[in-house]
Every structure is written in C-alpha cells, then in structure tokens.
C-alpha positions as CSV (number, residue, x, y, z in Angstrom):
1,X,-29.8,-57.7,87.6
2,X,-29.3,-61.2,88.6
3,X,-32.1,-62.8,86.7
4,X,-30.9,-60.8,84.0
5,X,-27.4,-62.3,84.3
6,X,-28.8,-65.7,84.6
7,X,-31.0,-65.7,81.6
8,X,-27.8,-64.7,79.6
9,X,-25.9,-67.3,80.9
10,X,-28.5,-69.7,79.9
11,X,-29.2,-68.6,76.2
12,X,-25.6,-69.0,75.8
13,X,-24.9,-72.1,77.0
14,X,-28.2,-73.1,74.7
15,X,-25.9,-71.8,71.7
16,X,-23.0,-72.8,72.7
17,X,-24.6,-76.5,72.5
18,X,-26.3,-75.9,69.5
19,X,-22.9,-75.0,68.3
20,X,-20.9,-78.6,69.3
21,X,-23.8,-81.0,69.2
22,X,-27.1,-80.0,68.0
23,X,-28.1,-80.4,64.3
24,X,-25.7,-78.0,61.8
25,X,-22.8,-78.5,64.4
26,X,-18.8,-77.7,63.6
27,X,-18.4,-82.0,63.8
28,X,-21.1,-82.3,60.8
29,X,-20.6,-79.4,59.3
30,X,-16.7,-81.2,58.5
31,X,-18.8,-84.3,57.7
32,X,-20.6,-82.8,55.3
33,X,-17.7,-80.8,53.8
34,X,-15.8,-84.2,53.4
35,X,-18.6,-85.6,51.7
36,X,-19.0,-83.2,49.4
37,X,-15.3,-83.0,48.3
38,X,-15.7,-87.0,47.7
39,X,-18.8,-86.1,45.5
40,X,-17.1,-83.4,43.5
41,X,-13.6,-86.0,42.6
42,X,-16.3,-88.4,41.5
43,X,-18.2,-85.9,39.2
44,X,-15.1,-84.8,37.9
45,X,-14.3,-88.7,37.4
46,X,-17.7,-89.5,35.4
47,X,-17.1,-85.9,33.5
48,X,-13.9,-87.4,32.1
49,X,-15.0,-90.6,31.3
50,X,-17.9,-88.7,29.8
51,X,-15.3,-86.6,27.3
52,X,-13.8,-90.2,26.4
53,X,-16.4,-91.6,25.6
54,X,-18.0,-88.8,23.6
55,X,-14.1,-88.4,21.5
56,X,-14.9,-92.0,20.7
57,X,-18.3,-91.4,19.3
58,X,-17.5,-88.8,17.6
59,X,-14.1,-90.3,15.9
60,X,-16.4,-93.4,15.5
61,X,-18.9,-91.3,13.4
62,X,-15.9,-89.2,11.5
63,X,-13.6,-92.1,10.7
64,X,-13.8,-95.5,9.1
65,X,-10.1,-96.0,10.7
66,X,-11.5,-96.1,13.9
67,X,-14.4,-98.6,12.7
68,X,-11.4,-100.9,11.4
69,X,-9.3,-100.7,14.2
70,X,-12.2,-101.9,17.0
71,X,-13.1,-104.6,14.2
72,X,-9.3,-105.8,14.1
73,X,-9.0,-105.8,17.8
74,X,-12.1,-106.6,19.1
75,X,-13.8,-109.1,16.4
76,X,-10.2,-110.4,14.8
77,X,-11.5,-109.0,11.7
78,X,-8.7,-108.8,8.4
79,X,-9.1,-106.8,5.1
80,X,-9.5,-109.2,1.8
81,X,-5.8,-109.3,1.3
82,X,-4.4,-108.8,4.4
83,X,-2.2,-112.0,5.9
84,X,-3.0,-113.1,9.4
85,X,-0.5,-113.3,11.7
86,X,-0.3,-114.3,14.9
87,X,2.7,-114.7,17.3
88,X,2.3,-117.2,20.6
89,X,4.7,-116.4,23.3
C-alpha cells in the first residue's frame, strides 16, 4: 500500500511540474495568449488599411474627381482656365 502511495505521490508531483514549468505551462500558455491578442489588433490594423486602400482604388477607377484631386494636391496640377493661387503665411 505504501509503494502504491508513493508512486502516486510521484506522478503527481511529475504533473504538477509539468503544469508550472515544463513546456505548455500556465506562465506560457498567458505568453502565448498575449501574443496572440497583439497579432489579432495588428491584423485587424492591416485589414483596415486594406479597406482604405481598396475605397481608393476603386473611387480612383469610378471617378475622374478623384484623379483631379490627387493631381491638384499631389503634382500642383491646374485645369486650362483655372487661376493659381497661393497664399504664404
């Protein structure tokens, strides 16, 4: 009955380490939690930068407006009859 007891006692304690320390333990198991709930906010980061940038294509492939307003603002582009003017603070 003793030996019994014993090897009990033993296999426990051999899960109860596995349990704290040993590979899959309660400390990584958080690590791993944490890291995944960094990984999701950043997918869901780059899955709305995504939609942005896809609205853009798309209103860059519907529109001419849109073609115009990146050409004003990013090339300093103006229409044949438009005035040009700029204002210096």
């Amino acid at each position: 009955m003793k030996i019994i007891f014993l090897i009990l006692i033993v296999l426990i304690a051999q899960l109860q380490y596995r349990l704290w320390f040993g590979d899959g333990s309660i400390s990584q198991i958080d690590i791993y939690q944490t890291r995944l709930n960094d990984l999701k906010i950043q997918v869901e980061e780059k899955k709305h930068r995504n939609d942005m940038l896809y609205a853009e294509v798309l209103d860059l492939r519907k529109g001419q407006e849109a073609v115009e307003e990146r050409a004003r603002d990013e090339l300093g582009m103006i229409k044949s009859g438009e005035t040009f003017i700029q204002v210096i603070e």
